[in-house]
C-alpha positions, 0 to 999 in steps of 0.5 A, a space after each residue: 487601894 493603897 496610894 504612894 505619891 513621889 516628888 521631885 525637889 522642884 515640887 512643894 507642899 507634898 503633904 497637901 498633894 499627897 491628901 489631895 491625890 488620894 481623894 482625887 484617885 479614889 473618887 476617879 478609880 472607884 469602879 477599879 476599886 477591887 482590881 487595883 491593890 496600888 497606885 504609884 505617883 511621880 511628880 516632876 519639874 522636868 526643866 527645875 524651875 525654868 518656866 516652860 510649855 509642858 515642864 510638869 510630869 506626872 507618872 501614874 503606875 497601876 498594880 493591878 490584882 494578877 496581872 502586870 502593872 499598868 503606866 502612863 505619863 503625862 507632860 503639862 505646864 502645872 502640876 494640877 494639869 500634868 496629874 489631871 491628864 495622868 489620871 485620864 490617860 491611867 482610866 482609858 488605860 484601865 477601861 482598855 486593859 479589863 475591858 478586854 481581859 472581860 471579853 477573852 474571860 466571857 469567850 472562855 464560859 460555856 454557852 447553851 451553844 453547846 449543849 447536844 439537847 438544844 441546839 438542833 
């Protein structure tokens, strides 16, 4: 799973961040693993520097192998906050998503319903 981490001007030490949200994306979307071929992050000072109640954002957008990208936001007042609540937010999205492709894929199999010789 490729990780790309995009900043605005308002947000420092981006090398750090960048290693730290690799670390904190692959341990929280392990079981995504082999569905996802990237994530994309956005983080931004929405009011530039001003303090506020939920100033920070953080967009996560899924590529996903075969199907269409998945996208989420997530407004706090630190960045921490803002990427922590993305990234739950990006899960129950994920959790939904497969989770609902694997119920229509299982509808499609051939069940022993099916076959003349056993059912009576």
């Amino acid at each position: 799973m490729q990780i790309q981490v995009n900043t605005s001007n308002g947000i420092e030490n981006k090398e750090t961040l960048e290693r730290w949200a690799h670390e904190y994306l692959n341990e929280a979307l392990a079981r995504f693993n082999q569905e996802i071929t990237r994530i994309e992050v956005q983080l931004s000072d929405e009011n530039s520097g001003k303090k506020g109640a939920a100033d920070k954002r953080c967009m996560l957008e899924a590529r996903l192998n075969g199907h269409a990208p998945l996208a989420v936001n997530h407004h706090a007042p630190t960045q921490d906050e803002a990427f922590r609540g993305a990234t739950q937010r990006l899960l129950n999205l994920l959790d939904h998503t497969l989770g609902k492709l694997d119920r229509h894929e299982h509808r499609a199999r051939e069940t022993i319903r099916k076959d003349p010789s056993i059912v009576q």
